[in-house]
FIKOLZA-1660 file (N, C-alpha, C; in steps of 0.1 Angstrom, whole numbers, plus 5000, padded with zeros to 4 digits):
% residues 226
   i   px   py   pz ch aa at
   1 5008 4988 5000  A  X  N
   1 5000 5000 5000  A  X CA
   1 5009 5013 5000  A  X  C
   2 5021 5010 5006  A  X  N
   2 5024 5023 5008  A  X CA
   2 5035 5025 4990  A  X  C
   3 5036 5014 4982  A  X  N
   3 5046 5015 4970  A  X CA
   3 5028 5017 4961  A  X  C
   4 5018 5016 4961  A  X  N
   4 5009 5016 4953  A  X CA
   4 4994 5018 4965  A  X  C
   5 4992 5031 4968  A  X  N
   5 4983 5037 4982  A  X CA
   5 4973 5032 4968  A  X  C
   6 4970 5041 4960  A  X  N
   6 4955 5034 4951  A  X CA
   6 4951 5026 4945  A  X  C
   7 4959 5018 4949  A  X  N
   7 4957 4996 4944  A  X CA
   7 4943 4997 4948  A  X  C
   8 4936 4990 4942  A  X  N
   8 4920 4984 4943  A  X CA
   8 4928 4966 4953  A  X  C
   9 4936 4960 4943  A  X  N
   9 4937 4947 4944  A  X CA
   9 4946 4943 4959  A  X  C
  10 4955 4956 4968  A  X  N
  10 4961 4953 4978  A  X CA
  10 4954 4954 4987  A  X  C
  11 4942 4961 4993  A  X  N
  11 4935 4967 5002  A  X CA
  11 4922 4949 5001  A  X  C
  12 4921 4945 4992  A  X  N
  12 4912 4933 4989  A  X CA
  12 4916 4920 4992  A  X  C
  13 4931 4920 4991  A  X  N
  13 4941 4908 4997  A  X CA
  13 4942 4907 5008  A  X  C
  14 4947 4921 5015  A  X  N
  14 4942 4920 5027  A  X CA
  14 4936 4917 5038  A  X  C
  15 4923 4919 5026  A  X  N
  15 4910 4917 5037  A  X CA
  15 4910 4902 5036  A  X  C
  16 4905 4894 5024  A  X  N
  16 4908 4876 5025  A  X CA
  16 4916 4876 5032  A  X  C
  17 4931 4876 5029  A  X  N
  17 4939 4870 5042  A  X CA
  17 4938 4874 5057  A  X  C
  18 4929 4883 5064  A  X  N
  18 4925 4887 5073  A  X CA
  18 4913 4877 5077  A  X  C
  19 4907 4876 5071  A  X  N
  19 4897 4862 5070  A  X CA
  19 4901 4850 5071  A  X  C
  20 4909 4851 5063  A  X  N
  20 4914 4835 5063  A  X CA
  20 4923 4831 5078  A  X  C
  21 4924 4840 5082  A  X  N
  21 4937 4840 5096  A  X CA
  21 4922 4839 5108  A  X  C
  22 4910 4840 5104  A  X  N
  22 4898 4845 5113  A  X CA
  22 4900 4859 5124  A  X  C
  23 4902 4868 5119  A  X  N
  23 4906 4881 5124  A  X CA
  23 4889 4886 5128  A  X  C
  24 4890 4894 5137  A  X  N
  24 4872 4902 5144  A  X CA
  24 4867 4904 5127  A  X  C
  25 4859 4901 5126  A  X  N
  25 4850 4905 5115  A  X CA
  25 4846 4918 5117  A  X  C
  26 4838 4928 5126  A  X  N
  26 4836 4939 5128  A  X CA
  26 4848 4947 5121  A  X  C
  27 4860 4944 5132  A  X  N
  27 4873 4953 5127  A  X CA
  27 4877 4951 5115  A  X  C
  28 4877 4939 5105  A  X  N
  28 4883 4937 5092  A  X CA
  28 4868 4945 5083  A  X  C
  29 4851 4948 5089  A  X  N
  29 4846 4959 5083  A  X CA
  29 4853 4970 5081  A  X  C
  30 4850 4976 5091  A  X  N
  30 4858 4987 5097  A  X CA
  30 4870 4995 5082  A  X  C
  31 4878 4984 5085  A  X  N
  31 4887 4985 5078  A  X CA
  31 4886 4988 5059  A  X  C
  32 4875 4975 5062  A  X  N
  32 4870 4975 5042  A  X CA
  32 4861 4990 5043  A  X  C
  33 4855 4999 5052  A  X  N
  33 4848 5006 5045  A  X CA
  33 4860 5019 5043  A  X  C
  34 4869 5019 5056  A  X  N
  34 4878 5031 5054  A  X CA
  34 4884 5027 5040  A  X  C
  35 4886 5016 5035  A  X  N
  35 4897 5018 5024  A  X CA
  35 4887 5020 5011  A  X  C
  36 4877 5018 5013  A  X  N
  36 4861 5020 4997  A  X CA
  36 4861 5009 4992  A  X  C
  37 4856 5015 4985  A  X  N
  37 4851 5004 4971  A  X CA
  37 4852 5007 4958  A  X  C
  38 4851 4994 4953  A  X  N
  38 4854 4994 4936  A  X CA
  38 4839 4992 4926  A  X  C
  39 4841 5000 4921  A  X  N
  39 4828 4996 4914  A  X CA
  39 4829 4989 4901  A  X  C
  40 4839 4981 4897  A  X  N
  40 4844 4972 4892  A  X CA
  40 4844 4960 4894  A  X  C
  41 4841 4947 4886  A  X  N
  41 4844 4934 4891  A  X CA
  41 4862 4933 4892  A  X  C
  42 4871 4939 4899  A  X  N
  42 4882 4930 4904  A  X CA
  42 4885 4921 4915  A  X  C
  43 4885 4909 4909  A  X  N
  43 4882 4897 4918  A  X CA
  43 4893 4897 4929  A  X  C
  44 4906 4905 4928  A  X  N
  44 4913 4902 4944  A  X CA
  44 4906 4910 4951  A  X  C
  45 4896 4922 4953  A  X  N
  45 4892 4932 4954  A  X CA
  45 4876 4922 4960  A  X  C
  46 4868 4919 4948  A  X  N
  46 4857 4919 4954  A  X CA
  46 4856 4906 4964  A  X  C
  47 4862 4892 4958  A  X  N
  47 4861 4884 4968  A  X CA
  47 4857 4884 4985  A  X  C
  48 4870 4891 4985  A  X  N
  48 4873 4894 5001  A  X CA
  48 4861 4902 5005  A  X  C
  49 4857 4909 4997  A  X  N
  49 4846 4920 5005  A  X CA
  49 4832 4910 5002  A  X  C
  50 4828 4902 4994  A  X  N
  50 4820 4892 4992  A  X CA
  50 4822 4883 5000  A  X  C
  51 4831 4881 5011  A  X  N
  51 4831 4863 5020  A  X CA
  51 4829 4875 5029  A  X  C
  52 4834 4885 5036  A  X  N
  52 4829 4889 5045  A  X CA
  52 4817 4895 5048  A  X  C
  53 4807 4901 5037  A  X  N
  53 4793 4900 5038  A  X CA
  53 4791 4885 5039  A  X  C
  54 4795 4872 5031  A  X  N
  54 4788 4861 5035  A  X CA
  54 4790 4858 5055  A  X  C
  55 4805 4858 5055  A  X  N
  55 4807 4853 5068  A  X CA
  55 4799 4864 5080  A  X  C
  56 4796 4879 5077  A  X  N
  56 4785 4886 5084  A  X CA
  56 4771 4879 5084  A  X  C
  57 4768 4869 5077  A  X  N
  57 4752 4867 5071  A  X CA
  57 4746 4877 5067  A  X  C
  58 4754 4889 5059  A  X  N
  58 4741 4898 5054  A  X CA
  58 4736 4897 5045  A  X  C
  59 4729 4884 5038  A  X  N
  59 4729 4883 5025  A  X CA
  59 4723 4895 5015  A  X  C
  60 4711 4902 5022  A  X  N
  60 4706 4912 5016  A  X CA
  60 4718 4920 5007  A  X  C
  61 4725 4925 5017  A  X  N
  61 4738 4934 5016  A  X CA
  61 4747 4926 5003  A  X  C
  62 4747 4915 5009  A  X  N
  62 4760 4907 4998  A  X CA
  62 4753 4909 4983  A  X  C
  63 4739 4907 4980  A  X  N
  63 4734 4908 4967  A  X CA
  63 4735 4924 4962  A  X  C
  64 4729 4935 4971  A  X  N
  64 4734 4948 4966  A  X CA
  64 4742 4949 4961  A  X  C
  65 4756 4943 4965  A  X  N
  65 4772 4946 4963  A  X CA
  65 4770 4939 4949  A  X  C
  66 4768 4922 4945  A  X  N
  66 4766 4921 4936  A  X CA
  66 4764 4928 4924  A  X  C
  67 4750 4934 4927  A  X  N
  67 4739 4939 4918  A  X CA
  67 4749 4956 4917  A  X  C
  68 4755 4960 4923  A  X  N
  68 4763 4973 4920  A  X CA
  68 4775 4974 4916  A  X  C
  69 4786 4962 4920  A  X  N
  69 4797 4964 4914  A  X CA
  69 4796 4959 4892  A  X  C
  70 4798 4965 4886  A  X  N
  70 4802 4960 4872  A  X CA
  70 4806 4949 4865  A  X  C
  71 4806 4942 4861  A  X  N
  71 4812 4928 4853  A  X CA
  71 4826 4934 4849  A  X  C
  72 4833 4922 4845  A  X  N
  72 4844 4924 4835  A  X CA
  72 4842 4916 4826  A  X  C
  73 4847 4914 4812  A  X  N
  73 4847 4906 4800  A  X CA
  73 4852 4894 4803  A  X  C
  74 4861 4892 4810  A  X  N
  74 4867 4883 4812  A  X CA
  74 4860 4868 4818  A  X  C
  75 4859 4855 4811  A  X  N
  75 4852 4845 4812  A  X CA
  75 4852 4841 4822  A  X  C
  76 4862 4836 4832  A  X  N
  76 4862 4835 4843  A  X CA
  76 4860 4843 4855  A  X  C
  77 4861 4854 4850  A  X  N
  77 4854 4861 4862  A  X CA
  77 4836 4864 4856  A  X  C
  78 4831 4860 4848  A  X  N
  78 4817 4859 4849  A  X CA
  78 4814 4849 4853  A  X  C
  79 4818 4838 4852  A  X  N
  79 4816 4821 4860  A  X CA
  79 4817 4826 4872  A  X  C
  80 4828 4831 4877  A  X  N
  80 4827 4835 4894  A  X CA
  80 4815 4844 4897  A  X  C
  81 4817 4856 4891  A  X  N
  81 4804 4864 4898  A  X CA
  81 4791 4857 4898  A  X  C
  82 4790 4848 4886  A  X  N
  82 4777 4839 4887  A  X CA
  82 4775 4830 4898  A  X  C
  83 4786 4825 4900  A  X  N
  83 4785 4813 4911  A  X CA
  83 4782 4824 4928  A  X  C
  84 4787 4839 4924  A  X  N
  84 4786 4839 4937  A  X CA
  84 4768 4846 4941  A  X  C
  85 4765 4849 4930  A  X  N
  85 4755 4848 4938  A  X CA
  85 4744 4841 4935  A  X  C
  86 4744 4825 4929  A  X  N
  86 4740 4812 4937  A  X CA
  86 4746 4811 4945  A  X  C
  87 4752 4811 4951  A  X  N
  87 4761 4805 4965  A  X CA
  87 4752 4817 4976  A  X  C
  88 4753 4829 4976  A  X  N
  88 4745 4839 4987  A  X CA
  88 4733 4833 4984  A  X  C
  89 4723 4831 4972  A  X  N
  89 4709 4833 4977  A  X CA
  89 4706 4814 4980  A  X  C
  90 4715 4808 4978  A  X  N
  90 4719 4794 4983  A  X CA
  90 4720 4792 5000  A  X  C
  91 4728 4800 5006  A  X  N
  91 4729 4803 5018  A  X CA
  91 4722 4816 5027  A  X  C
  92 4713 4822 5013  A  X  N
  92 4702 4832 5021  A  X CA
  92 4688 4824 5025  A  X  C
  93 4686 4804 5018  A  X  N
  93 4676 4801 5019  A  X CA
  93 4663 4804 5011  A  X  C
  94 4672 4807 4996  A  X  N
  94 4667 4807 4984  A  X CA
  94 4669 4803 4973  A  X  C
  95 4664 4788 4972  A  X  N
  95 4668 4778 4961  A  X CA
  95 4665 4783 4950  A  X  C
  96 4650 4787 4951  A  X  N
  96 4647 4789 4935  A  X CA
  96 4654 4801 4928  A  X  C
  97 4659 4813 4937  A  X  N
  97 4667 4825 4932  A  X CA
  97 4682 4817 4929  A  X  C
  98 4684 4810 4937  A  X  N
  98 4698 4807 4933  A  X CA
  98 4698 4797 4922  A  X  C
  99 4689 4787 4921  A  X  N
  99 4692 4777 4909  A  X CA
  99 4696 4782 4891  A  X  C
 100 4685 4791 4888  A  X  N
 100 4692 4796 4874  A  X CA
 100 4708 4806 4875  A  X  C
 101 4710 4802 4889  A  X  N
 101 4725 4812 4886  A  X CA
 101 4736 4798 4887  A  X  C
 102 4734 4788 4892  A  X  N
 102 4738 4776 4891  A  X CA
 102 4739 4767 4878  A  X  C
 103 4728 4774 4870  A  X  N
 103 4722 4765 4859  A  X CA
 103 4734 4779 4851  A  X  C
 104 4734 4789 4847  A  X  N
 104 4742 4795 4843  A  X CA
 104 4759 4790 4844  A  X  C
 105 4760 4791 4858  A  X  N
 105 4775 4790 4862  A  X CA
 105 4778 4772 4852  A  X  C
 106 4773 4767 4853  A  X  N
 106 4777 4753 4852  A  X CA
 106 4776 4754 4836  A  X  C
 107 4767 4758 4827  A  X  N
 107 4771 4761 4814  A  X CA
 107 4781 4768 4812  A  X  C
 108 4783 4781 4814  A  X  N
 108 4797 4784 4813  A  X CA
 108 4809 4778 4820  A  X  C
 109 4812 4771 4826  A  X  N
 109 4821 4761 4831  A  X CA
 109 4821 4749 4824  A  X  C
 110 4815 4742 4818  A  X  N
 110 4819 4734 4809  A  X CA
 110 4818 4736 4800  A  X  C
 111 4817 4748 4795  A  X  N
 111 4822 4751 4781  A  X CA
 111 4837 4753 4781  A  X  C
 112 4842 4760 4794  A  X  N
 112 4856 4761 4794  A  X CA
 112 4864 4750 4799  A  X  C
 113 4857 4742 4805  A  X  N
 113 4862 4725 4805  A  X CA
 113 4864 4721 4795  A  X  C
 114 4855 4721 4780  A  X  N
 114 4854 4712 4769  A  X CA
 114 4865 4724 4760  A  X  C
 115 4870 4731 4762  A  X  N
 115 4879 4738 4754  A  X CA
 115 4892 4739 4760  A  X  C
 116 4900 4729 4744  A  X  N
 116 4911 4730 4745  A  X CA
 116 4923 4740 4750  A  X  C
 117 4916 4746 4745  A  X  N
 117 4924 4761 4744  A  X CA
 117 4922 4770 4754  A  X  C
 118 4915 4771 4763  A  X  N
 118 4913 4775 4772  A  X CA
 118 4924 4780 4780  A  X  C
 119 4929 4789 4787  A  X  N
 119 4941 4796 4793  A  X CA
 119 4938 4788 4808  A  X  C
 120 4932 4784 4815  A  X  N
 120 4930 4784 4827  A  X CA
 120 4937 4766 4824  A  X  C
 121 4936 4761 4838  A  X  N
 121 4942 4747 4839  A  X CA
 121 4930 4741 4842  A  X  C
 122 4930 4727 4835  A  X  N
 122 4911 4722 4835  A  X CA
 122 4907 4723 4845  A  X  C
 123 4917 4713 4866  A  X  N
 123 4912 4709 4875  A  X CA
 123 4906 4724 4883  A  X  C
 124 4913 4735 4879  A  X  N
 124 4906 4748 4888  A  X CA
 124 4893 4754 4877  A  X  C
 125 4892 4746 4867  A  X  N
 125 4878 4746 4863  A  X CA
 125 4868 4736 4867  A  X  C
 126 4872 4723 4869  A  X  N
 126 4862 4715 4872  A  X CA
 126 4860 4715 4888  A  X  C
 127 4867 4718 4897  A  X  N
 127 4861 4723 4906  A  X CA
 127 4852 4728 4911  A  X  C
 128 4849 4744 4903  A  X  N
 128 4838 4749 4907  A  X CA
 128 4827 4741 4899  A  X  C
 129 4830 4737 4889  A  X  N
 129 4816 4730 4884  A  X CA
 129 4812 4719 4889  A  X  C
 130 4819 4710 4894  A  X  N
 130 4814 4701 4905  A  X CA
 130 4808 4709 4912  A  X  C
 131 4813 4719 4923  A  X  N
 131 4802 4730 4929  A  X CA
 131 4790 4729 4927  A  X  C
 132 4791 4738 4912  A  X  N
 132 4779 4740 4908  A  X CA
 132 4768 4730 4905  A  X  C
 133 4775 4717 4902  A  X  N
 133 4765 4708 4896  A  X CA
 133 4757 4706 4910  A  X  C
 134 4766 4703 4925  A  X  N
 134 4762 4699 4932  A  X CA
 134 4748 4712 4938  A  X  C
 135 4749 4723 4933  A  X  N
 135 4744 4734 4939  A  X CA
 135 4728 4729 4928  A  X  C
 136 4731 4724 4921  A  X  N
 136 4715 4716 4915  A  X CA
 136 4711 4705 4916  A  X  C
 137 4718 4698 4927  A  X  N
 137 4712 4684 4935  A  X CA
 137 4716 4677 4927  A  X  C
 138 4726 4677 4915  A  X  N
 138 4732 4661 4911  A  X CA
 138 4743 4656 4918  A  X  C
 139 4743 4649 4929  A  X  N
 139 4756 4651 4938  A  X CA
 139 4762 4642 4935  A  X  C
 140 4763 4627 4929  A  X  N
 140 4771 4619 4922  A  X CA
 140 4775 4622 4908  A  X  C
 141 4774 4635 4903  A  X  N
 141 4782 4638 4895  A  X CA
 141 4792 4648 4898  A  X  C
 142 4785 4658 4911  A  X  N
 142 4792 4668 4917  A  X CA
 142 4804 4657 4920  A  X  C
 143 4804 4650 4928  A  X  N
 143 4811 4645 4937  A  X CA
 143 4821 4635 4926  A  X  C
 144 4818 4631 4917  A  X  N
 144 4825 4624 4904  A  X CA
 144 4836 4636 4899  A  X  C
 145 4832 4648 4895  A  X  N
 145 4838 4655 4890  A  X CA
 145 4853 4662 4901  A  X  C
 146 4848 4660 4911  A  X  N
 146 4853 4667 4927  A  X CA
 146 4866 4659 4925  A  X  C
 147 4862 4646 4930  A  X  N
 147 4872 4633 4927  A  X CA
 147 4884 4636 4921  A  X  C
 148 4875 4638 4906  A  X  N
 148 4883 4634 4891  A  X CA
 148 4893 4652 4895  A  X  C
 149 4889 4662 4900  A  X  N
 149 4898 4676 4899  A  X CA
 149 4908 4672 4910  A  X  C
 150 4906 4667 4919  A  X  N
 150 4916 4663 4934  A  X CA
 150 4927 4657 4931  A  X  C
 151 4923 4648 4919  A  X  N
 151 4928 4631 4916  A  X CA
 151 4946 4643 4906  A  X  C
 152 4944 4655 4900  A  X  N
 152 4950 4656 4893  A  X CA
 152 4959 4667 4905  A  X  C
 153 4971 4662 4908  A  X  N
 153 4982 4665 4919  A  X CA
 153 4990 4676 4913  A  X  C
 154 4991 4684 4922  A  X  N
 154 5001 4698 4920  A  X CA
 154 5011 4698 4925  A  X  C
 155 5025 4692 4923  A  X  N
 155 5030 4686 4935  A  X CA
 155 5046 4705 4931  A  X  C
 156 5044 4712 4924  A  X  N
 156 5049 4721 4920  A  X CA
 156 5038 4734 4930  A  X  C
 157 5027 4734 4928  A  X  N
 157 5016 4746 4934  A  X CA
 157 5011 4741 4947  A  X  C
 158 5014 4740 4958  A  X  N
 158 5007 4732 4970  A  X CA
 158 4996 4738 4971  A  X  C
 159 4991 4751 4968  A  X  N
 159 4984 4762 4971  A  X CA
 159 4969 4757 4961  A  X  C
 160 4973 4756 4953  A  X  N
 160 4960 4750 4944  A  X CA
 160 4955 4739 4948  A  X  C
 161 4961 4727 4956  A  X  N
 161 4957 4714 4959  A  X CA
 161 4949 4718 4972  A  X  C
 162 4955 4728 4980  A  X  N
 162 4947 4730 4993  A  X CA
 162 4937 4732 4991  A  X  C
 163 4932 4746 4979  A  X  N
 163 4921 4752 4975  A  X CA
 163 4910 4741 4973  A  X  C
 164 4913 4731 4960  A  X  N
 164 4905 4726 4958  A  X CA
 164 4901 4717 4970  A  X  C
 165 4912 4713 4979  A  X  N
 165 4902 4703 4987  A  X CA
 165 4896 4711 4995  A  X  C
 166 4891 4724 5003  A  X  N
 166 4887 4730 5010  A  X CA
 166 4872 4733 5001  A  X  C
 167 4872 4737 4989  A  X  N
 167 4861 4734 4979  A  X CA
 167 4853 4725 4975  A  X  C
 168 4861 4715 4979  A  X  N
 168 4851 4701 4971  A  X CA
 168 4845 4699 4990  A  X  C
 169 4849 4699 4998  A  X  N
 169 4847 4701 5013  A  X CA
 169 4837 4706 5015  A  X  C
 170 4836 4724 5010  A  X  N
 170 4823 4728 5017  A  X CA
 170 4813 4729 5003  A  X  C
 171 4819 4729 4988  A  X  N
 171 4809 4733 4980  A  X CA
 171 4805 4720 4975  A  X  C
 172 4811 4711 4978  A  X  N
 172 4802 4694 4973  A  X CA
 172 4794 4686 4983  A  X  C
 173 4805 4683 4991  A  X  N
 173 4803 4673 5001  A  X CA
 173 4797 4671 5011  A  X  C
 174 4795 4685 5016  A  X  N
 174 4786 4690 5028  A  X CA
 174 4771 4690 5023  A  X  C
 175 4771 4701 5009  A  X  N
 175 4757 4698 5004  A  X CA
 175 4754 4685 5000  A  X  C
 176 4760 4674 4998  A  X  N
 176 4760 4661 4992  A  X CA
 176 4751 4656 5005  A  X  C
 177 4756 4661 5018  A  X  N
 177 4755 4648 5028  A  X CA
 177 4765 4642 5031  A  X  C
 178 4774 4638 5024  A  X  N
 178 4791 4631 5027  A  X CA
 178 4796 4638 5041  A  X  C
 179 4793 4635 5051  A  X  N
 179 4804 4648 5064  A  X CA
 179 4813 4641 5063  A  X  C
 180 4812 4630 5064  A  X  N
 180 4827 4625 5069  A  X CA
 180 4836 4626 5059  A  X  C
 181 4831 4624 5049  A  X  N
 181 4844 4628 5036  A  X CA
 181 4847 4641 5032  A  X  C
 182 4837 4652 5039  A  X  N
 182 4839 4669 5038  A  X CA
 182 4853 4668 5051  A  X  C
 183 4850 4660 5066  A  X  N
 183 4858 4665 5074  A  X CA
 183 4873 4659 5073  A  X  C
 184 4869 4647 5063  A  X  N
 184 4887 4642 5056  A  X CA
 184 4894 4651 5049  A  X  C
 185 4889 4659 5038  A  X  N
 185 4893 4669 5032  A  X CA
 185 4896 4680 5038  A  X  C
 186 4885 4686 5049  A  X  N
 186 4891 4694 5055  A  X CA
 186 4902 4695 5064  A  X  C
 187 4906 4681 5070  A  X  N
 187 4914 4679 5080  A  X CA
 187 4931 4679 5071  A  X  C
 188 4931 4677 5055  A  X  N
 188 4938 4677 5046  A  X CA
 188 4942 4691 5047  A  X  C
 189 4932 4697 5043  A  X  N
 189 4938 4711 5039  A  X CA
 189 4943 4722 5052  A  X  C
 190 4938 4715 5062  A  X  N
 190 4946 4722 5077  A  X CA
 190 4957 4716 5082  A  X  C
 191 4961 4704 5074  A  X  N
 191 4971 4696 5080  A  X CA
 191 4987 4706 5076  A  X  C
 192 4986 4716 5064  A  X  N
 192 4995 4724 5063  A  X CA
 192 4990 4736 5065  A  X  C
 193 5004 4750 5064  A  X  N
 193 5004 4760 5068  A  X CA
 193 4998 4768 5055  A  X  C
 194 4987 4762 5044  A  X  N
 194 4984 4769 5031  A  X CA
 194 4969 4769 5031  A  X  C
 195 4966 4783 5032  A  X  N
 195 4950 4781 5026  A  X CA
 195 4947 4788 5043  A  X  C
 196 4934 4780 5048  A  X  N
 196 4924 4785 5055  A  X CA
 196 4932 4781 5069  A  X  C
 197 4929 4789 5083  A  X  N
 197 4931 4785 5097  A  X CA
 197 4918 4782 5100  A  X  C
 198 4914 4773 5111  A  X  N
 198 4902 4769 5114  A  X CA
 198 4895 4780 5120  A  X  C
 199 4899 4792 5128  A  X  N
 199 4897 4801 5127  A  X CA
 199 4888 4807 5111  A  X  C
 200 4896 4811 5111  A  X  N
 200 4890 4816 5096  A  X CA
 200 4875 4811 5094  A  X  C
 201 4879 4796 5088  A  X  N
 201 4865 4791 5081  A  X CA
 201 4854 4788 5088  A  X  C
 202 4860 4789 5105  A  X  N
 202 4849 4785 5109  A  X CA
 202 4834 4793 5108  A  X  C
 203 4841 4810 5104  A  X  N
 203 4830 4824 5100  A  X CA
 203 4822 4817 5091  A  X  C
 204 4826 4807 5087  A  X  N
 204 4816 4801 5071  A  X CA
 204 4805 4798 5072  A  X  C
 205 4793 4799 5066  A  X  N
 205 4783 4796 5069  A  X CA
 205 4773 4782 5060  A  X  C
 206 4791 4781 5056  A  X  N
 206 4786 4769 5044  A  X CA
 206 4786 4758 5059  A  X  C
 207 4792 4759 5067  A  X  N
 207 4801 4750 5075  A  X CA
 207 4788 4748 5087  A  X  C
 208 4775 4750 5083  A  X  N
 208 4764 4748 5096  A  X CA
 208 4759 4737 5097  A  X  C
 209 4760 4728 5086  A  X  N
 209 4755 4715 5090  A  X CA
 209 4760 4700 5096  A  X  C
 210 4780 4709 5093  A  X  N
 210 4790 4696 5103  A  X CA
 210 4794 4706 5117  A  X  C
 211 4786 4714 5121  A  X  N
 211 4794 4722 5133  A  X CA
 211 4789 4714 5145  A  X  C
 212 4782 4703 5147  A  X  N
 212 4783 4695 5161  A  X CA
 212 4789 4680 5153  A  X  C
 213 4790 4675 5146  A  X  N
 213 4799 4667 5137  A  X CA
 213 4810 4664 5147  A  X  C
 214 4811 4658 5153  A  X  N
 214 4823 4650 5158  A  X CA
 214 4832 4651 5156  A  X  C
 215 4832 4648 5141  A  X  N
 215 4847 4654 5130  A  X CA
 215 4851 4665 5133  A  X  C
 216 4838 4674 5132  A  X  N
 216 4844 4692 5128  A  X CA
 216 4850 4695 5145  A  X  C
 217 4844 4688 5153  A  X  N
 217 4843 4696 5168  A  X CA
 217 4861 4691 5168  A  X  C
 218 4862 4678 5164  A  X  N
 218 4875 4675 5172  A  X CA
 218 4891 4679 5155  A  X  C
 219 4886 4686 5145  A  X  N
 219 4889 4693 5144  A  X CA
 219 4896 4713 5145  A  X  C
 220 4888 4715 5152  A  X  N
 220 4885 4726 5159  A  X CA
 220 4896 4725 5169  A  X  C
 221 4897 4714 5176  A  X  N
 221 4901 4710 5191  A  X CA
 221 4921 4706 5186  A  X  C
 222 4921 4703 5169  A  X  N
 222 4932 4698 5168  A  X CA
 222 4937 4710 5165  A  X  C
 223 4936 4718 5155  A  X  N
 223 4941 4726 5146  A  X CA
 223 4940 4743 5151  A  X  C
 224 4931 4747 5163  A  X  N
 224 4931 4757 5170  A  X CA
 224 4944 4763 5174  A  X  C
 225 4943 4777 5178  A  X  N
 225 4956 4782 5181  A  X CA
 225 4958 4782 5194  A  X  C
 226 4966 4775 5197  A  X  N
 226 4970 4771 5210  A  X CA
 226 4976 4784 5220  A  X  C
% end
């Protein structure tokens, strides 16, 4: 901030990895409103400020932001903004608002799965679309596809292998019903120093239906900051 004070993208990093470390949510507000906002889709930018409306539950608020910040052209970030808000009105307790943004996201994601040429690397495409599929009740395909992205090893990016399992964790598995295969993955991706602190995710509100889970509790109990 201080080599680039008007970065949109440093002030946005911040805030995720402020999350991800599970930092007061009030104060990591606080913070996002002193620094503004973009009225731009820039995804290091809006993410962070989209999980912390999710992890507040304000879903109202989280769709505003949607519905105000701008698209970019860019194909992957319209797949993302689609998925995010099926995922808010998914977790606001509105299936039927959220399904055609599901039914969207998942078309555009395997279009860029089935293209060769595509710039992105297939398994951080089939990821979310396992997501997605699972976000419309096919969960043996979600969970097929989840597999098939996991199965392909980064042994160069540790950083991508963590992501996806923390993804196939809360955006397949949990909605599948699988806990115990959500809390194996999850127990994977805490087992190193990459990606989420149990802290962090615990703000998640994907994470409500393993939080008396035996798994999750004696996760919590392993991986907590001592």
């Amino acid at each position: 901030l201080e080599i680039e004070p008007d970065s949109i993208a440093v002030p946005g990093l911040r805030l995720r990895y402020g999350l991800k470390l599970g930092e007061d949510l009030a104060g990591l507000r606080l913070r996002a409103k002193v620094e503004g906002s973009s009225r731009k889709f820039v995804f290091s930018w809006f993410t962070g400020h989209w999980l912390l409306g999710i992890f507040e539950r304000d879903f109202d608020a989280v769709i505003r932001l949607l519905d105000e910040v701008g698209m970019s052209d860019d194909a992957v970030d319209i797949a993302k903004k689609t998925r995010f808000y099926a995922i808010t009105y998914q977790l606001a307790g509105q299936p039927d608002l959220a399904e055609p943004y599901f039914e969207t996201a998942k078309e555009l994601l395997e279009q860029q799965v089935a293209d060769q040429n595509f710039p992105d690397v297939k398994s951080r495409r089939l990821m979310p679309l396992a997501c997605a599929t699972a976000g419309l009740g096919d969960f043996d395909e979600a969970r097929r596809l989840a597999e098939e992205s996991m199965a392909m090893k980064f042994p160069d990016e540790p950083i991508i292998t963590k992501l996806l399992l923390n993804l196939a964790a809360i955006g397949v598995f949990i909605p599948a019903g699988d806990h115990d295969r959500a809390i194996e993955l999850l127990d994977e991706h805490f087992a190193t120093p990459v990606g989420w602190t149990i802290e962090g995710m615990s703000h998640n509100p994907s994470l409500d239906p393993i939080r008396d889970h035996p798994g999750w509790l004696a996760l919590v109990e392993k991986y907590k900051r001592q």
